[in-house]
C-alpha positions as CSV (number, residue, x, y, z in Angstrom):
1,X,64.2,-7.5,-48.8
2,X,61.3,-7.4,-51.1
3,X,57.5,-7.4,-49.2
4,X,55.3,-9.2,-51.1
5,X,51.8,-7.1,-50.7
6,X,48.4,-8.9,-50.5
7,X,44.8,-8.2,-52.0
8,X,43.5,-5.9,-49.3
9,X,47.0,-3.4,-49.8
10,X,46.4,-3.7,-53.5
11,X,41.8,-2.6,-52.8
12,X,43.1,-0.1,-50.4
13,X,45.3,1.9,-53.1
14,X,42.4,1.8,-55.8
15,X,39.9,2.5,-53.4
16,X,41.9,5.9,-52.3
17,X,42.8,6.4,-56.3
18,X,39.2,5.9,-57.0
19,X,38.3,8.4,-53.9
20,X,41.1,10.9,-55.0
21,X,40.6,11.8,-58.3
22,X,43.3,9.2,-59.8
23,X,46.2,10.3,-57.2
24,X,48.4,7.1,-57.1
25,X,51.1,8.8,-55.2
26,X,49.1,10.1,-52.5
27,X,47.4,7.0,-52.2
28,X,50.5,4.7,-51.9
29,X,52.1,7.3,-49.1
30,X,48.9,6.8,-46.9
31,X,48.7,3.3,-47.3
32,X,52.5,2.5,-46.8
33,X,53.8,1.2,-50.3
34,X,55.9,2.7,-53.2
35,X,54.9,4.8,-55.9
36,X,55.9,2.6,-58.4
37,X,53.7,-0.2,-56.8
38,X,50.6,1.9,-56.8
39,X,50.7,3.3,-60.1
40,X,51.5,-0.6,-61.6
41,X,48.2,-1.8,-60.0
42,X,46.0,1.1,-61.1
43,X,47.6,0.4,-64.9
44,X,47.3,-3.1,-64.5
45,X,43.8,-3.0,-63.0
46,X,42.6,-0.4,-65.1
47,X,41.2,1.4,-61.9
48,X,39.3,-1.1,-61.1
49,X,38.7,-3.5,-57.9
50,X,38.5,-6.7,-58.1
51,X,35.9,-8.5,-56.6
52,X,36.4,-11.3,-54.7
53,X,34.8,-14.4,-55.2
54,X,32.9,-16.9,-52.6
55,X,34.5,-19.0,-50.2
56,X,32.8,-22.2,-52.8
57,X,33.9,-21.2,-55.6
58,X,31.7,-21.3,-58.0
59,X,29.1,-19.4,-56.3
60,X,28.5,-15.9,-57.0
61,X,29.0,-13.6,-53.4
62,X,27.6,-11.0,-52.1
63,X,30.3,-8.4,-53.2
64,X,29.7,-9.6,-57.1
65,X,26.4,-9.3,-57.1
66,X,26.3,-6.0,-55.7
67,X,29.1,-5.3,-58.7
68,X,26.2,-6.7,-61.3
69,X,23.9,-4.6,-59.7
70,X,26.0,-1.6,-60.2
71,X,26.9,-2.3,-63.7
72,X,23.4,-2.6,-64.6
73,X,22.6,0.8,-63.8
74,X,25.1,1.7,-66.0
75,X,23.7,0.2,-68.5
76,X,26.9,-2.0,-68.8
77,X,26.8,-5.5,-71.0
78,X,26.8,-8.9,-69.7
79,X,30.0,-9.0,-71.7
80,X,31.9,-6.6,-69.6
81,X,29.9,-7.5,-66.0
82,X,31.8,-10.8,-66.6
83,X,34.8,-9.8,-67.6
84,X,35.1,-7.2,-64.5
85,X,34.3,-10.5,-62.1
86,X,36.6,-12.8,-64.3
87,X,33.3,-15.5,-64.4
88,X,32.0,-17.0,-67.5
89,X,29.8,-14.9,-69.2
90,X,27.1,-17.5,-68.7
91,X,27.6,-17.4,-65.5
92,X,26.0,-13.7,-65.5
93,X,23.2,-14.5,-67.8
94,X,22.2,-17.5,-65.2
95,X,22.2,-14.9,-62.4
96,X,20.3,-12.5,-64.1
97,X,17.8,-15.7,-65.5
98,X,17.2,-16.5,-62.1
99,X,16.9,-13.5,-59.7
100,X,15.7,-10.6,-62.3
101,X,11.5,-10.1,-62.6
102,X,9.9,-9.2,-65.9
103,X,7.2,-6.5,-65.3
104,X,5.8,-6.9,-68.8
105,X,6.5,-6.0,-72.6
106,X,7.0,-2.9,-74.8
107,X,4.6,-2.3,-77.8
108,X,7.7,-3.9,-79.8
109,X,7.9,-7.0,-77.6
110,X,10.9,-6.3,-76.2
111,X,10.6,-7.6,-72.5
112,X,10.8,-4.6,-70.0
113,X,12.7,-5.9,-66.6
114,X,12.6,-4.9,-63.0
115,X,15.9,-3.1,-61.5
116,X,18.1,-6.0,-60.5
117,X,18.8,-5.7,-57.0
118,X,21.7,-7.8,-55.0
119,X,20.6,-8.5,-51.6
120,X,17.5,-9.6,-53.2
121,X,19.2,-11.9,-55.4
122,X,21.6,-13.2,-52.3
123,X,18.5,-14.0,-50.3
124,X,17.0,-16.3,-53.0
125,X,20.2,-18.1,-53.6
126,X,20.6,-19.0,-49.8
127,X,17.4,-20.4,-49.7
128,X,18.0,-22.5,-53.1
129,X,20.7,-23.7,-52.0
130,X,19.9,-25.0,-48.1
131,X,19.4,-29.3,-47.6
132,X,17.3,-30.9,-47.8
133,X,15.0,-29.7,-50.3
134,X,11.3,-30.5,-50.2
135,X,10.7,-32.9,-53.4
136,X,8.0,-32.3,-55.4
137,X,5.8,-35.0,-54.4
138,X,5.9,-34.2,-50.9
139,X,4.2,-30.6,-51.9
140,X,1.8,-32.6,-53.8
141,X,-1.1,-34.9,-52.4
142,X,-2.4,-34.8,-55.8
143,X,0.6,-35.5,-57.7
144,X,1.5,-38.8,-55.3
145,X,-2.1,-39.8,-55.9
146,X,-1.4,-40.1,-60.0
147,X,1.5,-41.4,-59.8
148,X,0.6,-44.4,-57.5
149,X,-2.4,-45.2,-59.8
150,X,-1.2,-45.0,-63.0
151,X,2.2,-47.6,-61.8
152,X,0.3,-50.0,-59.9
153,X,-3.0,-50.1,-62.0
154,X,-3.9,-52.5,-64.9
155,X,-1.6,-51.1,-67.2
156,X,1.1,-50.7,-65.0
157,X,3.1,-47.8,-66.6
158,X,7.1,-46.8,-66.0
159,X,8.1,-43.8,-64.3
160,X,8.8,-42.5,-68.0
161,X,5.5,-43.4,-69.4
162,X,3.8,-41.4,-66.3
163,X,6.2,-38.5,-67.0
164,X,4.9,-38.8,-70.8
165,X,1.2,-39.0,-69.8
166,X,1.2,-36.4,-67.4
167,X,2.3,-33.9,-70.2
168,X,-0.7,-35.1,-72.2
169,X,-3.6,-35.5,-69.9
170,X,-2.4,-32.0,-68.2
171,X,-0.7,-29.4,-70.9
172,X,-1.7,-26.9,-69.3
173,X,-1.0,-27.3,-65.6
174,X,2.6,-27.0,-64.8
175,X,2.2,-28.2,-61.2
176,X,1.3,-31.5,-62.5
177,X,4.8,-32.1,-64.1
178,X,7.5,-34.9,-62.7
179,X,10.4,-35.9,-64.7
180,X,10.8,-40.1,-64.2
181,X,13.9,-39.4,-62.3
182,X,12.5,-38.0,-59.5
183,X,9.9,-40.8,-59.4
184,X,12.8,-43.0,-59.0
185,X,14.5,-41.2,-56.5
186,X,11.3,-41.6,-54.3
187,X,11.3,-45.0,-54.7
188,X,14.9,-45.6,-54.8
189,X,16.4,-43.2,-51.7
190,X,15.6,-44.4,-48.2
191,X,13.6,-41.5,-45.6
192,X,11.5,-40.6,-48.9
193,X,8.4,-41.9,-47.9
194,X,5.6,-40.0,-50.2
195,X,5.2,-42.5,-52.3
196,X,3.9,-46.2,-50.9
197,X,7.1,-47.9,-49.5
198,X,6.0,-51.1,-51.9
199,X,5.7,-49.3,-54.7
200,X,9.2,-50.2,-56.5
201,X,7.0,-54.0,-56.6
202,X,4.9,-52.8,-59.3
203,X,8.2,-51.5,-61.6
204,X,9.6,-54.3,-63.7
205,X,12.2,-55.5,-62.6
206,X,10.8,-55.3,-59.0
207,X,13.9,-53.6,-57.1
208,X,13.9,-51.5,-54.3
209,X,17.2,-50.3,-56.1
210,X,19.4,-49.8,-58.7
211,X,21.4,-52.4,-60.0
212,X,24.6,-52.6,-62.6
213,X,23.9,-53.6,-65.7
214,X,26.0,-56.5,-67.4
215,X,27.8,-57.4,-71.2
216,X,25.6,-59.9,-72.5
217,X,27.6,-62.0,-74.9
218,X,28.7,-62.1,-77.8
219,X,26.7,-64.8,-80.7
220,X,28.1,-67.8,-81.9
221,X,28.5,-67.9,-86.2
222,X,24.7,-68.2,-87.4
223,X,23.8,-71.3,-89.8
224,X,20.8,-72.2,-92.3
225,X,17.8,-70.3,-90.9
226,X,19.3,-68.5,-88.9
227,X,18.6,-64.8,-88.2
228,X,21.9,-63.7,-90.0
229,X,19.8,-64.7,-93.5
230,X,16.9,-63.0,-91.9
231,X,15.7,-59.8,-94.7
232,X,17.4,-56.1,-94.1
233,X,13.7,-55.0,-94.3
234,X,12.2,-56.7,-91.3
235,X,15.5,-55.4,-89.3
236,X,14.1,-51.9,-90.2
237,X,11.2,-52.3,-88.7
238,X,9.2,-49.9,-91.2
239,X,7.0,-53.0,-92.8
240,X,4.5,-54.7,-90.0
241,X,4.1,-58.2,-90.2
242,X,7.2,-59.2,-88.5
243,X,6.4,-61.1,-85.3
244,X,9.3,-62.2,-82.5
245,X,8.2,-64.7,-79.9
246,X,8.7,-66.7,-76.7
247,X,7.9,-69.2,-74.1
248,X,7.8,-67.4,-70.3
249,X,8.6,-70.5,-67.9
250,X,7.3,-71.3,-64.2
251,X,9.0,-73.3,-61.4
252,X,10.9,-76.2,-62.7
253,X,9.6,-76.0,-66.7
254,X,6.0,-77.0,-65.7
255,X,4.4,-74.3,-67.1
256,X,4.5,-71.6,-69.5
257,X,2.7,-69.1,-71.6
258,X,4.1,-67.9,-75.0
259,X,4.5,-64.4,-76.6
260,X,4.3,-63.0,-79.8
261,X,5.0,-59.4,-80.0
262,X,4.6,-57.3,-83.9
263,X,7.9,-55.7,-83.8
264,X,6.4,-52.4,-86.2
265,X,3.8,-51.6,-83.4
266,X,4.7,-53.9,-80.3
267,X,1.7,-55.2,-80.4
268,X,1.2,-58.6,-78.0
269,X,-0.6,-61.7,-78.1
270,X,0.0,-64.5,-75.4
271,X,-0.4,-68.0,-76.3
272,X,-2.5,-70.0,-73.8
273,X,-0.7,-73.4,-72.9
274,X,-2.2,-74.4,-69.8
275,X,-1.1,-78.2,-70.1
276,X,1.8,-78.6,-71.8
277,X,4.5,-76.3,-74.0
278,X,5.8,-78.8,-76.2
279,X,6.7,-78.2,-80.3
280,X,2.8,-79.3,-81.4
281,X,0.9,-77.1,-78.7
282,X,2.7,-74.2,-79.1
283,X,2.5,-74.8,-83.1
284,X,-1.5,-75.3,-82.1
285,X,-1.7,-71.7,-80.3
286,X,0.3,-69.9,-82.9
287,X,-2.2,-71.2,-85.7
288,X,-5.1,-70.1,-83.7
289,X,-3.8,-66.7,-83.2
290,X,-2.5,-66.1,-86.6
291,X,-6.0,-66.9,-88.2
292,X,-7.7,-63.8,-86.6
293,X,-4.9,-61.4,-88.3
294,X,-4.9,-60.2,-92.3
295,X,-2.4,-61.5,-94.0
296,X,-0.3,-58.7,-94.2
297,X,0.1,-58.8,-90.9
298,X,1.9,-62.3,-90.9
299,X,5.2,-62.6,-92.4
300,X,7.5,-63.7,-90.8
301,X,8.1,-65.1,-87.0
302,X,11.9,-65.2,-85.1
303,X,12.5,-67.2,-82.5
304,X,15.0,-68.6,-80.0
305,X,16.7,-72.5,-80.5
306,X,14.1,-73.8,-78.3
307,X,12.8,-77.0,-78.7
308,X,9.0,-75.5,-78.5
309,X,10.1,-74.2,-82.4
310,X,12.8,-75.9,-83.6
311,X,10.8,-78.9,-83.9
312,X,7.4,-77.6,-85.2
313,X,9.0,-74.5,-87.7
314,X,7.8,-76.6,-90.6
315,X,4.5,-76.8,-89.7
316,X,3.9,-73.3,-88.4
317,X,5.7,-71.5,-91.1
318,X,3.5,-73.7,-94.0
319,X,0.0,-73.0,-91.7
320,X,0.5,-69.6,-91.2
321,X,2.0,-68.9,-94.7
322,X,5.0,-67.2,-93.0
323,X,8.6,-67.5,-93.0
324,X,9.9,-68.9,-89.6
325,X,13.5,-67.3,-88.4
326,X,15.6,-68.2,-85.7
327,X,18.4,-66.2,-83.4
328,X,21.8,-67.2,-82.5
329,X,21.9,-69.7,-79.3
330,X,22.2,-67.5,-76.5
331,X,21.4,-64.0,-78.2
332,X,18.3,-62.5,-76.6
333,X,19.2,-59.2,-77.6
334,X,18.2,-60.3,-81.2
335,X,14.5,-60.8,-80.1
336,X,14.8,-57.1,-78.1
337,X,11.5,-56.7,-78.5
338,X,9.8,-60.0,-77.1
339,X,13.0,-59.8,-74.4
340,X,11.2,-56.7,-73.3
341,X,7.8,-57.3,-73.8
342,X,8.5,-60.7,-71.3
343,X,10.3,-58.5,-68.5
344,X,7.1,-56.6,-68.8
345,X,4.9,-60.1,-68.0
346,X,6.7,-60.4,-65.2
347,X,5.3,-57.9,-63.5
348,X,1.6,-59.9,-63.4
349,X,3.4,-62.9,-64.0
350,X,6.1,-63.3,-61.2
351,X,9.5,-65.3,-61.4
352,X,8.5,-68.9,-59.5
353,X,5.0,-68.5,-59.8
354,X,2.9,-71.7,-61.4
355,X,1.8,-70.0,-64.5
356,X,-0.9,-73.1,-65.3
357,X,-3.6,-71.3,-63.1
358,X,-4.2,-68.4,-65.1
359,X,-7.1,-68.7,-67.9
360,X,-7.4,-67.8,-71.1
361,X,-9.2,-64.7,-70.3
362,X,-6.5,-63.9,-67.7
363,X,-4.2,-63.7,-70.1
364,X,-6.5,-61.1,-73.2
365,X,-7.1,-59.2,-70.3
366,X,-3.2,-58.7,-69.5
367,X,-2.3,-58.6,-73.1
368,X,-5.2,-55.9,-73.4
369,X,-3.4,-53.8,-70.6
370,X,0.1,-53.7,-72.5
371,X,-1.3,-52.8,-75.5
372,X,-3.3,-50.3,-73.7
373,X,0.5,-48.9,-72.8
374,X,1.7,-45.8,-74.1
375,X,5.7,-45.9,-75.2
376,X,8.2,-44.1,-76.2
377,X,9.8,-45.5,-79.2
378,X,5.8,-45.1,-80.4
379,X,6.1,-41.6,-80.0
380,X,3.5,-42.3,-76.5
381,X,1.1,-43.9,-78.8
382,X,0.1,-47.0,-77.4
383,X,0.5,-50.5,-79.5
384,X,-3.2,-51.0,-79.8
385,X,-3.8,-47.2,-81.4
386,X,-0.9,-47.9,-83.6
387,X,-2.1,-51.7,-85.0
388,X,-5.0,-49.4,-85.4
389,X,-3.7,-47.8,-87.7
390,X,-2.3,-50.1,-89.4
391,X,-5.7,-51.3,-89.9
């Protein structure tokens, strides 16, 4: 009957070949096997004992870091460190990234590293990896304070835009650094707490989670005016003058306010329409807000099917000397920009809210804040700096 021998036989017999000056017969009579068994696991070994890995898997133990520790002091490459452990030779440079200190440069530049040591290493990488982890707001008083001023002040920024303005208002202080993930987390994950509990409120779409997103569907074949005819140069987006726009509704219909939002800068105006929202008084606010701009700066206007347009487009498009456009029915995503500029009004303008009360001032004031917003697809400028320059 052939005995199948297991890893600690095959460690002994290289440990006593290793001890014995390469004696693979004397090694296999003490530890009870066959010549020929010895002598095939120091040729196919090369003399050398495999370490063992950690119980998870794809963490490094104690026994290979002590290897890498070893190795190093032989001056022995990542290369072969990895291929003695069988692990990914990434998986060395990570270690190494992680757990060995710099103490300084030569004349040439070249970095000049602290002796690696294993327990040292082992130590760190228990304490990285126990749960739960203090976040990075609960370390930081300071940090919560920002963040909680710059969401639910005038402007109102995302937990992108505060990542963003961090970086800019602080370049050179690393503790003031929070990716817009983490923010969410905080306001996301239950137990959190370090950020005020009704702070999701002041995020856009208002949830205290996540939710799925959905297909929006597909548009119907576009007729005469439509946005299919529409020029491949306002589509671009590289020529300003190019205006999308909206009506925002309260309870019922009763009320509304309208949006125009330049889709080169993302600049916003609101149209007031504290009575009614029908084709004339929206055609009424438009004019008035057109007149204050140059006229390269009005072009052309897409809208939606809504009556507020469809029955005025003459007018507006011969008083403001632009060319009137209008999506597919039930195609928002063809008016992306004034679709999120209104999900954005909603956060000072809330779902079922009579939207009659607010003034005319109300409403500069909010249009002032999100063109006072910095964004990403600006590069973090903000759409007032970049009308500015337009200018």
């Amino acid at each position: 009957m052939t005995l199948r021998h297991g890893n600690a036989t095959r460690d002994a017999v290289l440990a006593l070949w290793q001890r014995n000056g390469g004696d693979a017969t004397g090694a296999a009579r003490v530890v009870g096997v066959s010549d020929a068994s010895a002598k095939g696991w120091v040729r196919e070994s090369g003399g050398v004992i495999r370490i063992r890995k950690a119980p998870s898997g794809h963490r490094l133990s104690l026994e290979e870091r002590e290897v890498i520790e070893e190795m190093l002091g032989q001056d022995q490459t990542q290369a072969r460190i990895a291929q003695v452990l069988e692990r990914d030779r990434s998986t060395i440079s990570r270690e190494l990234a992680r757990h060995r200190r710099s103490r300084g440069s030569m004349p040439n530049g070249t970095p000049r590293w602290r002796p690696y040591r294993a327990r040292i290493a082992q130590l760190e990488a228990e304490g990285s990896a126990r749960r739960p982890k203090p976040t990075k707001l609960s370390r930081s008083p300071r940090l919560v304070r920002y963040v909680t001023e710059k969401m639910s002040g005038p402007s109102r920024l995302s937990p992108v835009q505060v990542s963003h303005a961090l970086q800019r208002e602080y370049p050179d202080d690393e503790q003031m650094r929070i990716s817009h993930e983490t923010i969410y987390a905080e306001l996301y994950v239950q137990g959190r707490g370090h950020l005020r509990a009704d702070l999701h409120k002041a995020l856009r779409t208002g949830r205290a989670r996540r939710a799925p997103r959905s297909k929006a569907v597909r548009p119907r074949v576009p007729g005469e005016l439509l946005i299919a005819n529409r020029p491949k140069d306002v589509d671009g987006r590289t020529v300003p003058g190019h205006w999308e726009g909206d009506l925002i509704v309260g309870p019922k219909s009763r009320s509304a306010i309208g949006t125009l939002v330049e889709r080169h800068s993302r600049f916003v105006i609101l149209l007031h329409l504290p009575e009614r929202h029908d084709a004339e008084s929206v055609a009424d606010q438009i004019a008035a807000q057109m007149a204050h701009l140059p006229a390269h700066l009005a072009r052309s206007l897409t809208w939606d099917q809504g009556a507020e347009l469809v029955g005025s487009h003459h007018r507006v498009a011969e008083e403001n000397h632009l060319t009137v456009w209008f999506c597919d029915p039930a195609s928002p995503w063809q008016r992306g920009t004034n679709e999120n500029t209104n999900g954005l009004l909603r956060q000072y303008f809330p779902k079922g809210s009579d939207l009659s009360v607010h003034t005319a001032d109300d409403l500069a004031q909010v249009a002032a804040g999100l063109n006072a917003r910095p964004r990403e697809t600006l590069g973090w400028l903000t759409p007032a700096e970049v009308l500015a320059d337009i200018l």
